[in-house]
Each structure stands twice: as C-alpha cells, then as structure tokens.
N, C-alpha and C positions, 0 to 999 in steps of 0.2 A: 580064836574068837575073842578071848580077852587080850591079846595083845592087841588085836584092830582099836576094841573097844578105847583103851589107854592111848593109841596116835591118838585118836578124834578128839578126845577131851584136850591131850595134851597141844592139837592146833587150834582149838577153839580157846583155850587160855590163851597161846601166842597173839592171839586177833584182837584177846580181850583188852592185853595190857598193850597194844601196840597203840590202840585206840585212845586210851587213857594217855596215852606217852604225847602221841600228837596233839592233842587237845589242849594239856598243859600248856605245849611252846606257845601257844596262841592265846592262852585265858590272863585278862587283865586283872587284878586284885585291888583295889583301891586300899592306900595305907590310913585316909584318914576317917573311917569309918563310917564314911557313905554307903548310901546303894551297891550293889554289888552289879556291874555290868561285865555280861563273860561273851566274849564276841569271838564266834570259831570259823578258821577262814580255812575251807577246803582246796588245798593245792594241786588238783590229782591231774592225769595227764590230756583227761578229755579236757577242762577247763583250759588248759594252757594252752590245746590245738585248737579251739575254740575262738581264743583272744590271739591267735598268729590272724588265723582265717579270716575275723574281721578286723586287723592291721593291714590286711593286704586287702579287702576290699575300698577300704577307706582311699589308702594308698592308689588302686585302679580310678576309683571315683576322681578324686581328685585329678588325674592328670587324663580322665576321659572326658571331664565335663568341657563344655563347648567353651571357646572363649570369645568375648563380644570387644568386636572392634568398634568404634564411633567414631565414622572421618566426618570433622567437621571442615565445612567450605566457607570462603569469607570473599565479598566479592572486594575489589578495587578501593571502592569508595568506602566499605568497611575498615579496612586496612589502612588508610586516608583518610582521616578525619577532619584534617585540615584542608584537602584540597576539596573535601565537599562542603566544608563550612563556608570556604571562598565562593565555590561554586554559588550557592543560597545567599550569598550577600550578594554577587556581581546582579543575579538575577533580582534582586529587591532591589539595589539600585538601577536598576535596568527598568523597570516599571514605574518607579517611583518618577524619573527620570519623564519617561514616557508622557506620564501624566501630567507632571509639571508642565511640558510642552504643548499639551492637550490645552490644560487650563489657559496657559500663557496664548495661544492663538486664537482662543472665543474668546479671551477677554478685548483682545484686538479687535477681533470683528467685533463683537459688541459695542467699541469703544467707536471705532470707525466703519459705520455700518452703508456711508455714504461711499468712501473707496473702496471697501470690497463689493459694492454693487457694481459700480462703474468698471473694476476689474474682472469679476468674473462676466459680464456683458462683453467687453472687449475681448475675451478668452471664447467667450460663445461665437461670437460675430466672426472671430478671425477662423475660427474651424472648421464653422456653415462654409464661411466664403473659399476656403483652400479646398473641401469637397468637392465645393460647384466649380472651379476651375481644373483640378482633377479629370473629373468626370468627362469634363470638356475638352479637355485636350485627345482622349479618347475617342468620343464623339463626333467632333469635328473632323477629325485627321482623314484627308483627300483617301486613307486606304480604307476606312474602316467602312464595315460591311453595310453597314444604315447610308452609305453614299456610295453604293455599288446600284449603275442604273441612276445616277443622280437627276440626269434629265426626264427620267420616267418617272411619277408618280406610280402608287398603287392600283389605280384602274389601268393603266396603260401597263402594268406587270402581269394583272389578269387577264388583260385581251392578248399575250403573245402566247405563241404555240409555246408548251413544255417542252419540246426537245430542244430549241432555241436557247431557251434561258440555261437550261440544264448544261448546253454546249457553252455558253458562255460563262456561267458560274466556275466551271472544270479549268476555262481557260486562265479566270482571274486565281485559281489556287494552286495553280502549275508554276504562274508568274509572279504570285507575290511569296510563295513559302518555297525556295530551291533549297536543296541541302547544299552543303557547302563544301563538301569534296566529292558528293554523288550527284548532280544536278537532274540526273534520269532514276533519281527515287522516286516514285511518285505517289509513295505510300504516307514517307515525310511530308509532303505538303497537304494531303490529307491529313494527317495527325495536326498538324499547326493549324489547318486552316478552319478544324473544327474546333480546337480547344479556345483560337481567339473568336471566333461565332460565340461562342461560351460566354467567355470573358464579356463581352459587350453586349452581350445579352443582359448577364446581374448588373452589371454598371449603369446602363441603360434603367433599368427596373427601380437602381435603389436613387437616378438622378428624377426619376418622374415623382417619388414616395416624397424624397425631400421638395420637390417645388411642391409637389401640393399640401405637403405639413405650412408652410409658409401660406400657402395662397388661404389656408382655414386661418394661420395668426396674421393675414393681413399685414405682412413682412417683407412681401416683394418688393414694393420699391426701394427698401432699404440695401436689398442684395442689386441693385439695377437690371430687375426682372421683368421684362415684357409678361405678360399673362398670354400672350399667344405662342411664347416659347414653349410653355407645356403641350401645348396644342401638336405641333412639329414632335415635341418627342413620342407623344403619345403616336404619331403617323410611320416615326424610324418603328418603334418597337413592333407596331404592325409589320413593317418590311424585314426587320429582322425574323420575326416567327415565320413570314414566308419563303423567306431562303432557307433557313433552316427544315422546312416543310422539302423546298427543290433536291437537299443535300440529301437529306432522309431517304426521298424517293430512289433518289440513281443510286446510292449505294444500295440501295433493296435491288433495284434493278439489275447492278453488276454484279452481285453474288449468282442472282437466279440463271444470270448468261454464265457465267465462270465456272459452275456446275452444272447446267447444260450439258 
C-alpha cells in the first residue's frame, strides 16, 4: 500500500515539473524592465491534427470553388472603328448632298416658275394623250370584242335568239385564240378569249373615267375629243357586259350537259 502510495506522488511530480519545463521554452522575459508579458503556446497533438484538417480544407475549397468565365463578343464594326466612322461620314454626306439638291431645285422652280409651268403641262398633256391613244388602239382593233356583231347594235343583240348568239360567239373564240401546236384545244381559246374579254373590259372602263375627268375640266377639245365619243363607249361597254353575260351562261350551260 505504501509503495502504490510513493508511484502516485512520484508521477504526479513527473507532470509537475514537466509542466514547468514546457512553459519556460515558451515564456518571454523582457530585459528592460518593463511589463512582464508571458505568452504560453500549447503544441499538443489535437492542435496540429486540427491545423492539418483545416489546410486541407482550405486546399479542397480552393480548387472546388466554381470558376467564372466571361466571353465577351464584339461585333464587326466594333472591331472597325474606322470603317464605321467612314460609314457615318459617307452617310452625312449622303444627305447633306441630298439636300443641297433639294434646295438647289426649288430654288429653280422658284426662280423659273414660268418654265416649269409650261413643262410640267407639256408632261401632263403628253400622258393624257399616250393614254387615250393606248386605249384606242385596243378598242378600235377590227378583233376586239366591243366590234363583235359591229353591224348590230344592242337592241338588235337583244332581239336574236340566245342560242344564235351563243353559236356564234363559240365560233369567233375557236377562230380568233388557236393554240399553236394543238389547234383542236379548245380549252386554250377559252382561256384567251376570256382573259382578253377581261382585258378590255378594265381598258374600256378606265378610257370612259378619263373622257369624263376631261369632259367636268372642260378639256376635250384640247385632246380633239368629240363629246359623242363618250357616248359610243358608254354603248361598247354596254355590249361588252353582254357578251360577257352570253360567255357566263354557256359555260354554266356546258358544265350542267358534261355531268349529265
């Protein structure tokens, strides 16, 4: 019992002065008789598995943290400073340009307000007149549908039998629209002979619009307009809507026999 007793005392001095022994390496003493500051640094083996464990997390972090890319884009003309600064000048003088020639041609007319009367007159006058001779050639022409029946007026169209007319309209579209390697198409000269029915139909319409813009500016005799010329076209355009009416009916008619 008394030996036990003498280890214990004797391991509890070993601790004592081990204590003392490590504290010393660490205590600072100031020589010039200052404050006394004693700073004791515990080295033990938790502390240093401690300070591994956060070097390696540091270490983790670091090459886990995400890394940011930034693509920047630059278009053309960013890249090219110069060929968009050219660009901005060609365009300023480009307008500047413009304007000058703007100015530059009212100041003309303004200056000469006598000749550009008389030219754009002579510009009006020659375009009425190339119109009305247009139209006319149309019109007139021995084939065109407003001179189909020429010796019959429209009372003498409405006293002949429908099937007459009908026979002889078929005939004039057999004979004026052949196709030209198939002459027994007879679908082609339907197709033609209804698109120029068309045709002179609007022609027709837009030569009666212009004589009577004229006949309200009291302008006819300058284009050498009869005033009973309106008269006549107003009577074609009548005979055109009637043929047209003839065409309507017999193709209504030959569908209804052809499915029969």
């Amino acid at each position: 019992m008394k030996d036990n007793s003498m280890k214990m005392q004797s391991i509890i001095f070993a601790c004592i002065i081990s204590t003392i022994l490590q504290a010393e390496q660490t205590m600072q003493l100031p020589t010039n008789g200052g404050p006394t500051t004693i700073q004791i640094t515990l080295n033990t083996a938790n502390q240093a598995h401690l300070d591994q464990h956060n070097n390696l997390g540091q270490h983790a972090n670091h090459h886990s943290q995400p890394q940011t890319y930034v693509k920047t884009s630059t278009s053309f003309l960013d890249n090219n400073s110069d060929i968009q600064q050219k660009l901005y000048e060609y365009a300023q003088q480009y307008f500047q340009q413009s304007k000058e020639n703007t100015t530059s041609l009212l100041s003309w007319i303004q200056d000469n307000k006598i000749k550009t009367l008389g030219l754009s007159s002579a510009l009006l006058y020659g375009y009425i007149s190339y119109k009305i001779y247009q139209a006319n050639q149309i019109i007139n022409h021995p084939q065109s549908w407003s001179n189909w029946h020429n010796s019959n007026n429209l009372e003498d169209l409405f006293a002949t039998p429908q099937n007459k007319l009908e026979a002889d309209l078929l005939f004039a579209i057999q004979t004026r629209y052949v196709h030209p390697t198939n002459p027994t198409d007879f679908i082609y000269s339907l197709v033609q002979s209804s698109a120029s029915l068309q045709q002179e139909v609007q022609t027709l319409q837009e030569q009666i619009t212009l004589y009577q813009w004229l006949q309200t500016c009291h302008c006819m005799p300058l284009f050498f307009i009869n005033p009973q010329e309106l008269a006549i076209l107003q009577d074609k355009q009548r005979k055109l809507s009637f043929i047209k009416h003839l065409f309507a009916s017999w193709c209504a008619n030959y569908k209804i026999d052809k499915n029969s």
